[in-house]
C-alpha positions as CSV (number, residue, x, y, z in Angstrom):
1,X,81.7,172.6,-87.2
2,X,81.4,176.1,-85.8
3,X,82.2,176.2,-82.7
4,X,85.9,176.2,-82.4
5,X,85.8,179.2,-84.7
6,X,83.4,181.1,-82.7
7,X,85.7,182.5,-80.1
8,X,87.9,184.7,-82.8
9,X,84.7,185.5,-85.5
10,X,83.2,187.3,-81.8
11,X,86.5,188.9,-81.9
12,X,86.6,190.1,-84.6
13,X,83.0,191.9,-84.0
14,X,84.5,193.3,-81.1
15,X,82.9,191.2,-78.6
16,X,86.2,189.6,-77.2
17,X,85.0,190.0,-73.5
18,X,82.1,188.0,-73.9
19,X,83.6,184.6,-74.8
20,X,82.2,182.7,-72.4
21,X,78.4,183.6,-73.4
22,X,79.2,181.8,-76.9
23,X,78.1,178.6,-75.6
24,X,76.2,179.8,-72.2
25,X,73.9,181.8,-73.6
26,X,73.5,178.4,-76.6
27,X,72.8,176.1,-73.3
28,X,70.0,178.7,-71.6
29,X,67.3,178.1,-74.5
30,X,69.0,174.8,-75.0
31,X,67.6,173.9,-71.0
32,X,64.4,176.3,-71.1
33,X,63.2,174.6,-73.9
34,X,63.7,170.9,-73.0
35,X,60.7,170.6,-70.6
36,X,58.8,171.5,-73.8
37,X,60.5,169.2,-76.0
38,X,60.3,166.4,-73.4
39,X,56.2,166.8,-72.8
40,X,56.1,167.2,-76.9
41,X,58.1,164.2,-77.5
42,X,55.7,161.9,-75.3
43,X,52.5,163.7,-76.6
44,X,53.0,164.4,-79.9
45,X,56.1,162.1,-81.1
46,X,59.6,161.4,-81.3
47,X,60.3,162.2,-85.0
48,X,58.1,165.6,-84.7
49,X,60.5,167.3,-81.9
50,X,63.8,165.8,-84.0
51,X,62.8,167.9,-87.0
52,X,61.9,171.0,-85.2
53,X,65.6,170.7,-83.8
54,X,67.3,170.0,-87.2
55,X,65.2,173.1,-88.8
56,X,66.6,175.8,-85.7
57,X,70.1,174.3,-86.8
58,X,69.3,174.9,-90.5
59,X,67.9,178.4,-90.2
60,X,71.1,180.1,-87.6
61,X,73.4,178.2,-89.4
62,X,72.3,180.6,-92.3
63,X,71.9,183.4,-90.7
64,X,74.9,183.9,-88.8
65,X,77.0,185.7,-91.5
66,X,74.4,188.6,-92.1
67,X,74.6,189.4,-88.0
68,X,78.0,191.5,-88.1
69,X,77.1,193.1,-84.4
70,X,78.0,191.9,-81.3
71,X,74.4,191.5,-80.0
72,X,72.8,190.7,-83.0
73,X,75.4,187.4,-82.7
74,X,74.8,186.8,-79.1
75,X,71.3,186.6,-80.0
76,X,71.7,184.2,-82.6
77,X,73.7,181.7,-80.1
78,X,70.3,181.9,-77.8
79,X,68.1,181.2,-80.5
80,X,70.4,178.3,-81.7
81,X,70.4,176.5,-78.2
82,X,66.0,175.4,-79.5
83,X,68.3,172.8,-81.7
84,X,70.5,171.2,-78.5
85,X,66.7,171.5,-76.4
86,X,64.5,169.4,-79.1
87,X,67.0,167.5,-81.4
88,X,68.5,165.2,-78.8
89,X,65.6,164.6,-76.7
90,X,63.5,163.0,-79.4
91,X,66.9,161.0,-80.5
92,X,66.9,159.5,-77.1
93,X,63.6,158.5,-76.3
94,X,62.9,157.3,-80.1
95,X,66.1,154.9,-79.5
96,X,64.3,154.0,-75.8
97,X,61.7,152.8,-78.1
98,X,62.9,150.3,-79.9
99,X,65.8,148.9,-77.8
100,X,65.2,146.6,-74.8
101,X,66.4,147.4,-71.6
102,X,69.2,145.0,-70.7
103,X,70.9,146.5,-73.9
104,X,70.3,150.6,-73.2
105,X,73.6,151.2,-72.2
106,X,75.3,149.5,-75.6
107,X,72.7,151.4,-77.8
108,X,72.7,154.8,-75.8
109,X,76.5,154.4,-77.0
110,X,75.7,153.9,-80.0
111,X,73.7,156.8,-80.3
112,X,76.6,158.7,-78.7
113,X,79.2,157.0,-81.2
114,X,76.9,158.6,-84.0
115,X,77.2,161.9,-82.6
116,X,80.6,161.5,-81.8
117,X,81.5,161.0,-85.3
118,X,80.1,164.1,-86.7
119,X,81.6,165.8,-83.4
120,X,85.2,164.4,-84.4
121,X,84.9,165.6,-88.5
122,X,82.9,169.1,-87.7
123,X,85.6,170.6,-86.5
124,X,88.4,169.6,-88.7
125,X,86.2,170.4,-91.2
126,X,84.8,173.6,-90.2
127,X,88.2,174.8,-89.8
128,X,89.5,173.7,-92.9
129,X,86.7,175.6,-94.7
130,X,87.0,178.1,-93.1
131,X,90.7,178.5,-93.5
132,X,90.6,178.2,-97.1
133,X,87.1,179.5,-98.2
134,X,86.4,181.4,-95.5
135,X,83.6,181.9,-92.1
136,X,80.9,183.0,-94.3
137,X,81.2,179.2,-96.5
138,X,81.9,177.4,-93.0
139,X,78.1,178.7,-92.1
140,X,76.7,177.6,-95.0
141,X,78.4,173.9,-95.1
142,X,76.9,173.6,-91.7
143,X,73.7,174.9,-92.7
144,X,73.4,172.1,-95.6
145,X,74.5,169.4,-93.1
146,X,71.3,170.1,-91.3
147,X,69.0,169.9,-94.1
148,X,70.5,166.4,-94.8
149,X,69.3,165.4,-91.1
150,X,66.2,167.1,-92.3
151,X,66.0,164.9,-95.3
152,X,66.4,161.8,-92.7
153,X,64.2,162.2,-90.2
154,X,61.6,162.5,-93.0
155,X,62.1,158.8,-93.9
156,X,61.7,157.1,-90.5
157,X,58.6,155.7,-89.0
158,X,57.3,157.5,-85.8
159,X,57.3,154.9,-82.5
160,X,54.9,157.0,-80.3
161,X,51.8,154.8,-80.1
162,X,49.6,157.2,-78.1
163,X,49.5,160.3,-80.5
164,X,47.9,163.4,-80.4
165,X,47.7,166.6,-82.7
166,X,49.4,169.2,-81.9
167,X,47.8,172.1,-80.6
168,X,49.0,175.5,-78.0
169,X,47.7,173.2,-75.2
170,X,51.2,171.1,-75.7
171,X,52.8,174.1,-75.3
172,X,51.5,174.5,-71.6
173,X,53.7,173.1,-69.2
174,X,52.6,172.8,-65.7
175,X,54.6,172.4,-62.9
176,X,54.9,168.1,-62.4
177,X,56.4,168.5,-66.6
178,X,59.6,170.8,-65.3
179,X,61.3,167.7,-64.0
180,X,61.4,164.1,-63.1
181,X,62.7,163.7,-59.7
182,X,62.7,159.8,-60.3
183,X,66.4,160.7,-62.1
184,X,67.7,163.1,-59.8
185,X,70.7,161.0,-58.9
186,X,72.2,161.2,-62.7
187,X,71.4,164.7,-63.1
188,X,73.3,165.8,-59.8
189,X,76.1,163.9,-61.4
190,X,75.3,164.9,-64.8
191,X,75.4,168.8,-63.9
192,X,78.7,168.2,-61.8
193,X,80.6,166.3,-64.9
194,X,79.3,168.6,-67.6
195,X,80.8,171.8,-65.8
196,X,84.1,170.6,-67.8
197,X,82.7,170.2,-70.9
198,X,81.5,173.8,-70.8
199,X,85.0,175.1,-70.1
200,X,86.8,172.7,-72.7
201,X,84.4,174.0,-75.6
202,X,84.9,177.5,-74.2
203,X,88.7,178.1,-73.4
204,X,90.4,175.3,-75.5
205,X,90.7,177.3,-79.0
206,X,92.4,179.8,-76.4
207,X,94.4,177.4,-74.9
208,X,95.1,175.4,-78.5
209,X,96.6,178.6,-80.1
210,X,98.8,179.6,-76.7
211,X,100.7,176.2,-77.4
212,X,101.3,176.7,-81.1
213,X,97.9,174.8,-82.8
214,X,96.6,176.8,-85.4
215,X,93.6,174.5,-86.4
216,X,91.6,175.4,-83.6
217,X,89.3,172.2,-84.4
218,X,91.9,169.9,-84.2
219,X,91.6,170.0,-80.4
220,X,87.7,168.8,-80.5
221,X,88.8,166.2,-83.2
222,X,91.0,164.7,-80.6
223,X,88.3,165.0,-77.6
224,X,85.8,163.5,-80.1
225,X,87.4,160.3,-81.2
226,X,89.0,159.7,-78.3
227,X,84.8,159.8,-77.3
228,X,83.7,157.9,-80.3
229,X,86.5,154.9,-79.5
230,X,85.2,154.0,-75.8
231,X,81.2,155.1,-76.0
232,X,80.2,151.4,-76.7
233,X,83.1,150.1,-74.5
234,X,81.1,151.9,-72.0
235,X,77.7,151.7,-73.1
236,X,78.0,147.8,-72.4
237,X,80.0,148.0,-69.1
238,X,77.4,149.6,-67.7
239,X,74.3,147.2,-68.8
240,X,76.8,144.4,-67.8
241,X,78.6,146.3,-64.4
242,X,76.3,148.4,-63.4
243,X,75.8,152.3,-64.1
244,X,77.3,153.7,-61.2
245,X,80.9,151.5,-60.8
246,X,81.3,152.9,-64.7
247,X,80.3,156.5,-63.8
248,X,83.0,156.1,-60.7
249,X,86.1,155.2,-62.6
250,X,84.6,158.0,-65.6
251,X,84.5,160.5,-63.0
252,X,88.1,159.8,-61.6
253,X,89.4,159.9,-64.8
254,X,87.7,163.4,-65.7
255,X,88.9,164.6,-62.7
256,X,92.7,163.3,-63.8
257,X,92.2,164.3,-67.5
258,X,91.4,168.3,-66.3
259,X,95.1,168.1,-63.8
260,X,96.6,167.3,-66.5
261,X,95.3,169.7,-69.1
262,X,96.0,172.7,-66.3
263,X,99.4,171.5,-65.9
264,X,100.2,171.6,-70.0
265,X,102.4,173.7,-71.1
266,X,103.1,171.9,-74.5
267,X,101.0,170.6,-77.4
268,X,101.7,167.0,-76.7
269,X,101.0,167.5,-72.7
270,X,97.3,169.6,-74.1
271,X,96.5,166.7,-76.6
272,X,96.9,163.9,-73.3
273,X,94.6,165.7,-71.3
274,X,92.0,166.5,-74.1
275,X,92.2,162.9,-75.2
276,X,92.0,161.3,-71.4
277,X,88.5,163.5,-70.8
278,X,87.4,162.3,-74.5
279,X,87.4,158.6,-73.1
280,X,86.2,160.0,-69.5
281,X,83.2,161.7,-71.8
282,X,82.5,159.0,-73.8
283,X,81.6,156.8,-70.7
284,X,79.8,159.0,-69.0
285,X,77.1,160.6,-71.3
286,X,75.6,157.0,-72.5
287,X,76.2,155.7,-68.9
288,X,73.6,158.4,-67.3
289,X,71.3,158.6,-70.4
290,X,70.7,154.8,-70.0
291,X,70.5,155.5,-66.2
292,X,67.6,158.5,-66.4
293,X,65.5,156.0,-68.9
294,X,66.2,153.3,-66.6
295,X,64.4,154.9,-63.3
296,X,62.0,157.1,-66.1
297,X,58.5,156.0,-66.1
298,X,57.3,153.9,-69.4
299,X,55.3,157.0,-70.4
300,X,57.2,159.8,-69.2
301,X,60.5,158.7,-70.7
302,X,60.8,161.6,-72.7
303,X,60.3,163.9,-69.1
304,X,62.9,162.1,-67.5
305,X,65.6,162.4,-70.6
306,X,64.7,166.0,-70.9
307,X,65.2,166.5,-67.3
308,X,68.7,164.8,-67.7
309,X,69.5,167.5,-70.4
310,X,68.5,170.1,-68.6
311,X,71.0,169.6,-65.8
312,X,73.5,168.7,-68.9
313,X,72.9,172.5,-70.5
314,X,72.8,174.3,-66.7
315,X,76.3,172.4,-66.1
316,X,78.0,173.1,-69.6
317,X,76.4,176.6,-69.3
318,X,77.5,177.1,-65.8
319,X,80.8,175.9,-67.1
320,X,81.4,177.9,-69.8
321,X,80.2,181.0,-68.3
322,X,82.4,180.8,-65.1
323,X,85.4,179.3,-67.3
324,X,85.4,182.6,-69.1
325,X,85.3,184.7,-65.8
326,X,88.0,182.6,-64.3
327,X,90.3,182.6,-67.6
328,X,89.6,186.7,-68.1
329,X,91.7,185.9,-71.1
330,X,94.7,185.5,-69.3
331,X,97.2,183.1,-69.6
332,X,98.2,182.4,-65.7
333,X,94.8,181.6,-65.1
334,X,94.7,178.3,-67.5
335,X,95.5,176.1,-64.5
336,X,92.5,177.5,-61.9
337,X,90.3,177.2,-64.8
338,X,91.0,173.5,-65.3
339,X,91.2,172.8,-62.0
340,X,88.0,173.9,-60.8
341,X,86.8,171.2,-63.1
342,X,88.8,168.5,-61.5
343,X,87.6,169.5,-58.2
344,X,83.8,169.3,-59.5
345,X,84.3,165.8,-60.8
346,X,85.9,164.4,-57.4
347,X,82.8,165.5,-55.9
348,X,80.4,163.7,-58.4
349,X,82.8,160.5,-57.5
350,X,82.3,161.0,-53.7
351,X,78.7,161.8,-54.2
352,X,77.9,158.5,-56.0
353,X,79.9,156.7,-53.5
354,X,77.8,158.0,-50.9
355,X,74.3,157.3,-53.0
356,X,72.3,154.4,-52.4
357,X,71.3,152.8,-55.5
358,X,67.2,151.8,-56.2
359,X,67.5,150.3,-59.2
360,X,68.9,146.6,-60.1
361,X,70.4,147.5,-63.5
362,X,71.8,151.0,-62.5
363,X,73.1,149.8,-59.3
């Protein structure tokens, strides 16, 4: 809901130069915190580290319209990456839980077509409040939206069998609990992919506006259904085809989908390219989620998605950090920016050409 109005609310603070920190700065606590969440999800529960997620989301949500300085904002974007850290990471090993393995990929899709419909109406809707009722009644929409996931989680059972209370010791994380190098293939492509994800979230309201869209949301609407239409497509490609052929035809067609938004100079030729990397993205987040559970451990499955995640936050950080060095809010620079994230995305294809593969189902 918020994000595509971001860019111009730190604008209007007078904090224009530091664009690209809106969602880098969101994706540092976001990756710091997920070797927490990951060890809390197997020790404590699934359900436990979903709530604590939702209840970050509820609290900056409200909070963002009393912080009228540029720092005091920056500060909230940190604090609001805890949500991206926990939320997800329970989500994905709860679902790992109760769905068997020759049908990850379909439900890891699924999970992915949930998020993608909230990711396709937030923001439309975001910017429609906020057009008409303004930023300060866009915060609190969102904030209410959170306490209804609240509200959810509250009602389901917890899967976790082997529980234990938590305690400070949970919060000590040693060494082995950083990451899982079982999934190390995934999250080298993961961190390569997600590097244009970064600089769409970051330069497209930019980029919208330059070719006459005012609704800066419309953009992510477009990128988000186009994701929500093909995620179970490709969820169930990959159980039946194998991970890595479906991660090499969604990586050749990120790599397409980024030319072609660096060459627009219109809103139709924008709209292509944002819809082509929607369908590229909605293959290949489920795809390498239902990899890292597939070479994860029974009872480390929550370490190896939260190591997934963490190369998913350093690549949309890295992403949306350099984006906004490379754009310098200039308008020449649109087509270097973009094409940067081609190039990354031709090396994630050439790298899992190159890979040998270990496991049967994510051959």
């Amino acid at each position: 809901m918020i994000i595509p109005e971001l860019p111009a609310y730190l604008t209007s603070l007078g904090g224009a130069e530091y664009k690209g920190l809106i969602i880098s700065l969101f994706t540092i606590t976001a990756m710091i915190s997920r070797p927490f969440s990951g060890k809390l999800a197997d020790k404590i529960g699934r359900v436990p580290v979903m709530m604590f997620g939702s209840t970050v989301c509820i609290l900056c949500s409200f909070i963002y319209p009393w912080l009228t300085g540029v720092y005091g904002f920056l500060f909230l974007r940190l604090v609001h990456g805890f949500s991206t850290g926990f939320t997800p990471t329970g989500q994905t090993a709860y679902l790992s839980d109760i769905i068997p393995a020759e049908r990850r990929g379909e439900a890891m899709g699924l999970l992915g077509t949930a998020g993608s419909v909230g990711m396709a109406g937030g923001p439309a809707l975001g910017g429609t409040v906020a057009n008409h009722f303004g930023l300060q009644s866009m915060f609190m929409c969102s904030s209410a939206l959170a306490i209804i996931s609240v509200v959810i989680l509250a009602g389901i059972r917890e899967t976790l069998k082997d529980k234990h209370r938590f305690g400070l010791h949970a919060l000590k994380v040693s060494k082995s609990d950083l990451f899982e190098p079982r999934v190390l293939t995934p999250c080298l492509v993961m961190v390569l992919c997600s590097y244009a994800y970064g600089a769409m979230f970051t330069i497209m309201p930019d980029f919208g506006e330059h070719v006459g869209i005012k609704n800066k949301g419309l953009l992510f609407t477009y990128l988000t259904v186009a994701s929500l239409l093909v995620r179970l497509i490709g969820g169930k490609a990959s159980d039946r085809w194998g991970r890595k052929p479906v991660l090499q035809v969604s990586t050749t067609l990120i790599a397409i989908a980024m030319i072609v938004v660096a060459l627009a100079e219109t809103q139709f030729q924008l709209i292509v390219g944002v819809t082509l990397y929607g369908f590229a993205q909605g293959t290949t987040s489920p795809t390498l989620l239902a990899w890292a559970t597939d070479l994860s451990e029974e009872n480390r499955k929550g370490r190896g998605i939260a190591s997934l995640y963490i190369f998913m936050e350093m690549g949309i950080g890295i992403g949306a950090f350099a984006s906004g060095l490379i754009f310098g809010n200039q308008i020449s620079n649109f087509f270097i920016t973009f094409s940067v994230c081609s190039g990354l995305a031709v090396a994630a294809f050439i790298y899992l050409g190159v890979h040998r593969s270990t496991v049967n189902v994510a051959s």
